[in-house]
C-alpha positions in Angstrom: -97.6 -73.3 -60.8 -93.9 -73.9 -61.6 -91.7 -73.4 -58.6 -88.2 -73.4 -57.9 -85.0 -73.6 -55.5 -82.3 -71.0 -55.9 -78.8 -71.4 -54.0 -77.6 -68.7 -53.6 -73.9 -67.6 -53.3 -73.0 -63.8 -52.6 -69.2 -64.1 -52.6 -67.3 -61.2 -51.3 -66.8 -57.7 -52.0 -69.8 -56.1 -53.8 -71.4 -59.4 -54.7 -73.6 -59.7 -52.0 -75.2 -56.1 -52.6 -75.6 -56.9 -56.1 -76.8 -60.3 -55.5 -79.5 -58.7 -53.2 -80.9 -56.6 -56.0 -80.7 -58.8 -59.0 -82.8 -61.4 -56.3 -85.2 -58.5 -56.6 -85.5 -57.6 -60.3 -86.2 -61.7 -60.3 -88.6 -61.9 -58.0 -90.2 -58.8 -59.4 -90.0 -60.6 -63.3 -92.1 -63.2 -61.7 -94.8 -61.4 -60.6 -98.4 -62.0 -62.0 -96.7 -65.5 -64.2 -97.4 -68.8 -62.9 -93.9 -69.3 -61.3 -92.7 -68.9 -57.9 -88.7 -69.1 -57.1 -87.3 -69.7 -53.5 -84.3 -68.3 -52.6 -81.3 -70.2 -50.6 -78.9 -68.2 -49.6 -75.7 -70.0 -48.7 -72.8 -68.5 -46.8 -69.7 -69.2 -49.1 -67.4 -66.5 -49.5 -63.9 -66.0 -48.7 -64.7 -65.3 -44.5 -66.3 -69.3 -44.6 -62.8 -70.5 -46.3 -61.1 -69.0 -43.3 -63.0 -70.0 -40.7 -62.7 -73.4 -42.1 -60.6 -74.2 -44.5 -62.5 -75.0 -47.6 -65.1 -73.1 -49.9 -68.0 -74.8 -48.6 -69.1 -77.9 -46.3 -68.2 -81.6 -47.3 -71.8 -82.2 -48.5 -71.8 -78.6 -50.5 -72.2 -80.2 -53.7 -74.8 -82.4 -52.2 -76.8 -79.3 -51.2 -76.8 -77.6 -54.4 -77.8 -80.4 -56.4 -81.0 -80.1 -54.6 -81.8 -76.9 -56.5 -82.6 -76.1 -59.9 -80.2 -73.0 -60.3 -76.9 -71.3 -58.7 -76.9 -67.8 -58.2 -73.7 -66.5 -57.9 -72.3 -63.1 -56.9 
């Protein structure tokens, strides 16, 4: 079985309600095939860069290098 690691990145606005159902017409597209994806979700967005000053954490790149795909919103 194939599996693999998803960041995910809602963003602001609607992005994170329409992130939450496209995760779902994935996981559903997977069903009964001999893959399995794990889902990441990481908290970048607009209310992050204000709370600290930059888009993501110094080792941000770093962290999504460990996955096989970005999800973005």
């Amino acid at each position: 079985m194939s599996e693999f690691q998803i960041a995910v990145v809602g963003g602001d606005g609607i992005g994170p309600e329409v992130i939450r159902s496209a995760v779902q017409v994935l996981e559903r597209a997977v069903q009964g095939e001999p893959a399995r994806l794990h889902f990441n979700d990481l908290p970048w967005s607009a209310a992050y860069y204000q709370q600290h000053g930059r888009i993501m954490p110094e080792d941000g790149w770093d962290i999504l290098q460990k996955h096989h795909a970005v999800f973005l919103g």
